[in-house]
C-alpha positions in Angstrom: 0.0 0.0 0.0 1.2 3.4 -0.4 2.2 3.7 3.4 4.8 0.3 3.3 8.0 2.2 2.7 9.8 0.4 4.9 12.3 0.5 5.8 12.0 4.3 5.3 9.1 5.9 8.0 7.5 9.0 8.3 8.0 11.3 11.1 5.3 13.4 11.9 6.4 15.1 15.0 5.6 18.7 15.3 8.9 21.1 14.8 7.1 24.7 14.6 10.8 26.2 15.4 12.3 24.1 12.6 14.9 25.7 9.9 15.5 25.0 6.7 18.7 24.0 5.4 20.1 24.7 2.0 19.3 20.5 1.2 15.5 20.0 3.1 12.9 19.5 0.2 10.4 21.9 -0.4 6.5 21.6 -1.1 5.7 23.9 -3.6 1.6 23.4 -4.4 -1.1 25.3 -6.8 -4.2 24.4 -8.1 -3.8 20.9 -6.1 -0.8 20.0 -7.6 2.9 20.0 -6.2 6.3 20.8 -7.7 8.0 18.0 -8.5 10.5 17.1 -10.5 9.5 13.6 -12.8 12.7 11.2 -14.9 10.3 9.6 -17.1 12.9 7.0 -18.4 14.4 5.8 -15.1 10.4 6.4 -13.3 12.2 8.8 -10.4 10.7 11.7 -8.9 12.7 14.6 -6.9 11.2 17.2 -4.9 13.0 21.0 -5.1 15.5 21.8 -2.7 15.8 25.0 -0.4 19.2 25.7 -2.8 17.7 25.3 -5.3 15.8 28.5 -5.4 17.0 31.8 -6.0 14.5 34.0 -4.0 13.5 33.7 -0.4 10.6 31.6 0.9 8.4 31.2 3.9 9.0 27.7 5.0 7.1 25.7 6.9 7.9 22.1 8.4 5.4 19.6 7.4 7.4 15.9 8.7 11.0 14.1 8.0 11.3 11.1 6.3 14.7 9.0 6.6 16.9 12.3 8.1 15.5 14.5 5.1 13.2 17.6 6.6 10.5 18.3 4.2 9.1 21.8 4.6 5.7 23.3 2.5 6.3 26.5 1.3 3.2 28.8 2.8 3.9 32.1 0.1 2.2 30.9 -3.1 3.6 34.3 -5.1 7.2 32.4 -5.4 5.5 29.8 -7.4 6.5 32.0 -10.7 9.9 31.7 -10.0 10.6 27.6 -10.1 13.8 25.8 -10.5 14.7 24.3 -13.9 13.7 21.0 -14.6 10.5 21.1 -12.0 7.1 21.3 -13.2 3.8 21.4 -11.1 2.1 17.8 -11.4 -1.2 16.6 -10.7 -2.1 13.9 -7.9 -3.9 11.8 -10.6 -0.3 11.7 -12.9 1.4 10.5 -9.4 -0.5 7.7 -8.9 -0.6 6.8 -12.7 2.7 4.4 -12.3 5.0 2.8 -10.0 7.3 6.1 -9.8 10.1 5.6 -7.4 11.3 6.3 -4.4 8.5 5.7 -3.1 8.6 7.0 0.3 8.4 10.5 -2.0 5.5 9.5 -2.9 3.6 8.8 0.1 5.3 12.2 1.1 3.6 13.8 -1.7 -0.1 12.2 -0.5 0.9 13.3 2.9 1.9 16.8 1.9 -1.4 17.4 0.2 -3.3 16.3 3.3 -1.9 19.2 5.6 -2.1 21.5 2.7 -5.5 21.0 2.0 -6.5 21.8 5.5 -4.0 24.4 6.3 -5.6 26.4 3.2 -9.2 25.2 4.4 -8.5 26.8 8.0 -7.2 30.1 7.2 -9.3 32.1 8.7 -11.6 31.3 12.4 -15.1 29.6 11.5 -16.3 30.8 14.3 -15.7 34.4 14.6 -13.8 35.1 11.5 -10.5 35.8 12.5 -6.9 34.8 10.4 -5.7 32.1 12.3 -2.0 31.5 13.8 0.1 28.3 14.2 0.3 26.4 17.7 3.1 26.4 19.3 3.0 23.9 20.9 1.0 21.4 18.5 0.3 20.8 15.0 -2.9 23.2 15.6 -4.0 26.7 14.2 -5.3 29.2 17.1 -7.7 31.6 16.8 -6.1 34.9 18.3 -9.3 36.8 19.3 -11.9 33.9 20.5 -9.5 30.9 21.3 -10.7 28.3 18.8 -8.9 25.6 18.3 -8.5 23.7 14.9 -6.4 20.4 14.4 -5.8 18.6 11.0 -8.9 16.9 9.9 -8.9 13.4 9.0 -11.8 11.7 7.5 -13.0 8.2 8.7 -14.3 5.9 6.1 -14.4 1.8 5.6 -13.7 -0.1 2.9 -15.5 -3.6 2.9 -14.9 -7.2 1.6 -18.2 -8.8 1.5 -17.5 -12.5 1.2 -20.3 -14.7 -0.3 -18.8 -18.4 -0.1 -15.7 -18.5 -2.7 -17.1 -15.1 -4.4 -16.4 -11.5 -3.2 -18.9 -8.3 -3.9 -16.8 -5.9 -6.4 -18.4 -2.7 -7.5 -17.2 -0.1 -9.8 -17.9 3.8 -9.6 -20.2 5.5 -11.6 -17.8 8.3 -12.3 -13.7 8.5 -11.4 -11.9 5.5 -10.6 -12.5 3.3 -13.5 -11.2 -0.1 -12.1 -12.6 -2.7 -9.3 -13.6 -1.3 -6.2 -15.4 -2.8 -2.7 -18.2 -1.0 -1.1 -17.1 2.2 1.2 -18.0 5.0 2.3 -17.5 7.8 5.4 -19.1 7.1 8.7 -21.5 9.6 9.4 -22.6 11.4 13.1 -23.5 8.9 15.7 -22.4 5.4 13.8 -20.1 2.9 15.1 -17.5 1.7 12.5 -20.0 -1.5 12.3 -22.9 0.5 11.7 -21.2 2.2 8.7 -20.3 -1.3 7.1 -23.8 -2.3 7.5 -25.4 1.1 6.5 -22.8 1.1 3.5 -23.3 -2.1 2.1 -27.0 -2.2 1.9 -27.2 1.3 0.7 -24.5 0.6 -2.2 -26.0 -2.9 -3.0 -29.4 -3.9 -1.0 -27.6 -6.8 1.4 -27.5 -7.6 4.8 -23.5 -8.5 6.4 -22.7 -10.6 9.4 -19.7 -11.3 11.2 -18.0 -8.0 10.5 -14.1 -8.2 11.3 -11.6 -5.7 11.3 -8.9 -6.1 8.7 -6.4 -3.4 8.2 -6.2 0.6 8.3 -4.9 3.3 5.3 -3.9 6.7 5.4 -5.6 8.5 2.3 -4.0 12.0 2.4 -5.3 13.0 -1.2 -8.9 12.8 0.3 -8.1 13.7 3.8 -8.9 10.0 4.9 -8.4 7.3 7.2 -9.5 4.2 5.5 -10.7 1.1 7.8 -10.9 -2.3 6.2 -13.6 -4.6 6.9 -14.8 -8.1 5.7 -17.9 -9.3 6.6 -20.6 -11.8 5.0 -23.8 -11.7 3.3 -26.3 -12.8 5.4 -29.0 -13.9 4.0 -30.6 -13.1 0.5 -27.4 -12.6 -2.1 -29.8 -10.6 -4.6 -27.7 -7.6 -5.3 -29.6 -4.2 -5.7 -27.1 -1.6 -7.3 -27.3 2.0 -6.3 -27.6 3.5 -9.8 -26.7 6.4 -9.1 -23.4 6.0 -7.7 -22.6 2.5 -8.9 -22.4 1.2 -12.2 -21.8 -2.1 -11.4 -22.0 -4.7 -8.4 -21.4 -8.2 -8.4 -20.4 -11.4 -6.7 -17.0 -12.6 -8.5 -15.2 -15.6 -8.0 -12.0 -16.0 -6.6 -10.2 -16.5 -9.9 -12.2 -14.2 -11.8 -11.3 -10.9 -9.4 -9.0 -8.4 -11.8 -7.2 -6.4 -9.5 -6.5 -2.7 -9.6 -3.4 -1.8 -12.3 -1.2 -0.3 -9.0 -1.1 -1.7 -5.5 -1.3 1.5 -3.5 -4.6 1.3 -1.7 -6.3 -0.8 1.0 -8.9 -1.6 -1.6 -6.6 -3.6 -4.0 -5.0 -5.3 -0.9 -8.2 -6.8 0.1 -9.5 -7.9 -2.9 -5.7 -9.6 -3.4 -5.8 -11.5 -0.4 -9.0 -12.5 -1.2 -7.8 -13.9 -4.5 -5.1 -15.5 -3.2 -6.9 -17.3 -0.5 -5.1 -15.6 2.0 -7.8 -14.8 4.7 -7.5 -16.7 7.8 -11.2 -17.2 8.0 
């Protein structure tokens, strides 16, 4: 999955007094998409360096991964001036191929996560007020009322439903073109559990039992923590397809499943050990 970048790992402690050397990597984003620099021959991405620019930035430090300090650049009037050989680059063309390392990757999914809600939180949603930067804590602080606003992460599931030797795949009405498993975002009040079980007969018409945690995902593109879940159809197997979100559901043998091009997300994992027999129950 994008996360396993072992033996590299991502730390996300907070550094608000952190400076930049003339080698920590820079975020550069616009438009929702980062700076990067892309070797399409040997499949390598680079990120910009602090040296590598010629006018001065406003730094600020986002995580480290294996020693290297990766800091998002907050003043979006420097992106005119951009290093040679660096080119903004959507999150769609990232996750097109394998591109390598990949622990720059996952940094880039990451790096849009806290951009997306650093730009989001700009100003108090309560009383209206520019926010400031914690401290103390990967935060932003209301100056005048006191609010205080931490990184949002979204929980949704992902859910295997087993039927026997088949497994339920869907595909999206729109977007993602490959297989997919029923998800979606728990809502106000739900358990995980409930979500599974509100998800899958909403998506599909069935009733699950024997709901078991599999395995979590970061999703920083989307803001996301994804939870996996098998379960199994209990009862009636008649699928009823949500038309207007899904264009197609339906129970697939074992040998039949076509898994996703990439193995990035939690979804492809699932439906691979599936495949592969690999579940302990």
């Amino acid at each position: 999955m994008i996360q396993d970048i072992f033996p590299s790992k991502l730390n996300n402690s907070y550094r608000p007094d952190a400076i930049p050397k003339s080698d920590d990597l820079i975020i550069l984003h616009s438009d929702g998409k980062i700076l990067l620099k892309v070797d399409e021959d040997s499949k390598t991405i680079s990120f910009p360096r602090l040296k590598d620019f010629s006018i001065d930035l406003k730094p600020l430090y986002f995580f480290e991964i294996d020693g290297e300090n990766f800091f998002y650049n907050t003043d979006t009037n420097t992106n005119t001036a951009l290093p040679d050989g660096f080119q903004f680059y959507t999150m769609r063309q990232i996750r097109n191929e394998y591109l390598y390392p990949k622990h720059y990757v996952f940094a880039a999914y990451t790096a849009i996560h806290l951009i997306d809600w650093y730009e989001a939180n700009r100003f108090c949603g309560k009383c209206g007020t520019k926010n400031e930067h914690s401290k103390s804590e990967r935060a932003l602080v209301c100056p005048n009322c006191g609010r205080t606003r931490y990184p949002r992460i979204n929980p949704a599931v992902i859910v295997g439903v087993k039927n026997g030797d088949k497994l339920l795949l869907t595909k999206y009405k729109t977007g993602f073109a490959h297989n997919a498993l029923v998800a979606g975002f728990t809502e106000i009040g739900e358990t995980m559990e409930e979500t599974v079980e509100r998800e899958v007969m909403e998506e599909t018409g069935l009733k699950v039992k024997n709901i078991r945690y599999y395995k979590s995902q970061p999703w920083g593109i989307a803001s996301d923590i994804l939870l996996g879940y098998y379960c199994d159809v209990d009862g009636d197997d008649t699928i009823t397809m949500d038309e207007s979100e899904l264009k197609y559901a339906q129970w697939v043998s074992r040998e039949d499943i076509e898994l996703q091009p990439l193995d990035y997300s939690l979804t492809n994992e699932m439906m691979k050990m599936f495949k592969e027999n690999k579940l302990a129950d």
